[in-house]
LOMI-128161 format. One record per residue (C-alpha): residue number from 1; residue in one letter; x, y, z. Coordinates in steps of 0.02 Angstrom, whole numbers, padded with zeros to 5 digits, always signed. Each point is the difference from the previous one (the first is absolute). Layout:
N
@num=NUM, residuo=a, X=X, Y=Y, Z=Z
...
This chain:
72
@num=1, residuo=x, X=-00800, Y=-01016, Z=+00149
@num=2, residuo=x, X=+00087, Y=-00037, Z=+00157
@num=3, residuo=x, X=-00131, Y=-00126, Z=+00043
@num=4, residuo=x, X=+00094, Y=-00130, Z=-00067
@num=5, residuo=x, X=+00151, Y=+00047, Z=+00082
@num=6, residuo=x, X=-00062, Y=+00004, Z=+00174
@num=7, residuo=x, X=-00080, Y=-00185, Z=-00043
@num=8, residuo=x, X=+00172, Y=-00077, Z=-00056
@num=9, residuo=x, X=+00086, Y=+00085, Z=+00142
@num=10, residuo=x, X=-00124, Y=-00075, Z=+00125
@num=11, residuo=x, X=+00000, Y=-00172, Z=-00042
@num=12, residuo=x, X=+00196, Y=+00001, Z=-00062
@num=13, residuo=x, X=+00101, Y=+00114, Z=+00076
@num=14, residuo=x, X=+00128, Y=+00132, Z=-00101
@num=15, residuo=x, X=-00086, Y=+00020, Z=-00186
@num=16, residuo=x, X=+00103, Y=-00084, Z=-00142
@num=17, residuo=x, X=+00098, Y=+00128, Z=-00119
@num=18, residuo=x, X=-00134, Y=-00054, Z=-00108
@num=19, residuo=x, X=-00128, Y=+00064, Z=+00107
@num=20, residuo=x, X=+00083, Y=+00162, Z=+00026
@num=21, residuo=x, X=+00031, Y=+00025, Z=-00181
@num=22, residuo=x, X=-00189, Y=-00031, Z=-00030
@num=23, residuo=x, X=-00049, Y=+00148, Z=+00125
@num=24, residuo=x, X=+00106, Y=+00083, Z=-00091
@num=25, residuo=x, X=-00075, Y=-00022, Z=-00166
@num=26, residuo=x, X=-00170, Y=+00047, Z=+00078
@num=27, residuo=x, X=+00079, Y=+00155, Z=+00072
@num=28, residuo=x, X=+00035, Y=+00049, Z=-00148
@num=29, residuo=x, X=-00139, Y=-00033, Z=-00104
@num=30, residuo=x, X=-00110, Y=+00092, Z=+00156
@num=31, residuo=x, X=+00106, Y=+00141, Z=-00011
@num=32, residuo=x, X=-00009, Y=+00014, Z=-00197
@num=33, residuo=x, X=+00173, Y=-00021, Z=-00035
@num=34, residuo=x, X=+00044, Y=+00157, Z=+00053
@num=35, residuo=x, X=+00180, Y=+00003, Z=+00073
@num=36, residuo=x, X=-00037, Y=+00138, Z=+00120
@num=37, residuo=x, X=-00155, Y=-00078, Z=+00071
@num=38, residuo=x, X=+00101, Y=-00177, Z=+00038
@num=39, residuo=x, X=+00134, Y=+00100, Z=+00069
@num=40, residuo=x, X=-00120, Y=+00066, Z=+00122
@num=41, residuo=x, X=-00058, Y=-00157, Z=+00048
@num=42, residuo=x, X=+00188, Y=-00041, Z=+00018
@num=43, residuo=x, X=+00035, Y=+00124, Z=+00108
@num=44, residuo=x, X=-00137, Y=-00051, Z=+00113
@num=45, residuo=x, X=+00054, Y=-00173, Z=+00035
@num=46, residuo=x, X=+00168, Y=+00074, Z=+00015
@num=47, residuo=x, X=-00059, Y=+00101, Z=+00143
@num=48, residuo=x, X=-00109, Y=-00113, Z=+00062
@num=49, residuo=x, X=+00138, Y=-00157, Z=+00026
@num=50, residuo=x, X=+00104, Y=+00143, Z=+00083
@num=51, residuo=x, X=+00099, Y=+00015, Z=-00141
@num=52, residuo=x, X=+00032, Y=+00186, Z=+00018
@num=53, residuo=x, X=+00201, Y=+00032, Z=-00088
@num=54, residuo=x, X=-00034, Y=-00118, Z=-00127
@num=55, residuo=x, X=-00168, Y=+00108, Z=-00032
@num=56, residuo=x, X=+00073, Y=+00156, Z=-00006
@num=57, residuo=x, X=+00161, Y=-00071, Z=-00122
@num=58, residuo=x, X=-00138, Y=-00053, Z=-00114
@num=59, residuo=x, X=-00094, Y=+00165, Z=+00008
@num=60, residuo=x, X=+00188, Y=+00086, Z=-00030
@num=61, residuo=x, X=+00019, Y=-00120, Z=-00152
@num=62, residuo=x, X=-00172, Y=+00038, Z=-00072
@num=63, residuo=x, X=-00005, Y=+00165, Z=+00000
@num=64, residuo=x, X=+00175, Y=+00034, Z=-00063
@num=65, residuo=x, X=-00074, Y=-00117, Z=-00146
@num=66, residuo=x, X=-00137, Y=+00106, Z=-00015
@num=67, residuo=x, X=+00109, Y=+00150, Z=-00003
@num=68, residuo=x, X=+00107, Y=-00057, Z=-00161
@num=69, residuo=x, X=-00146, Y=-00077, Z=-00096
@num=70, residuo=x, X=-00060, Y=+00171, Z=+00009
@num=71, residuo=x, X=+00143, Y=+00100, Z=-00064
@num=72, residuo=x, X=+00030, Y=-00109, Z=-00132
């Protein structure tokens, strides 16, 4: 899946928004469409680009979300 990324980023430079919205089609179709697996992987490039506050806001968000779709 990422294959194709590392190739365009090799021979080009920064990926296109196109590119990046392809990955993230495949991410999603690897991870089943399940919202809490891609926000996993989310939260792993998060961390891994050093991303940390913006991480944790996002957790925050999410599982306040998570909170109110279950008491409703």
């Amino acid at each position: 899946m990422v294959n194709d990324l590392i190739t365009y980023r090799e021979t080009n430079g920064r990926a296109s928004k196109e590119e990046l919205e392809k990955l993230g089609r495949k991410i999603s179709e690897t991870c089943l469409w399940i919202g809490e697996d891609i926000f996993t992987v989310l939260k792993s490039a998060l961390e891994d680009a050093n991303f940390h506050r913006e991480r944790e806001a996002l957790i925050e968000t999410w599982e306040h979300q998570m909170r109110r779709i279950r008491n409703d």
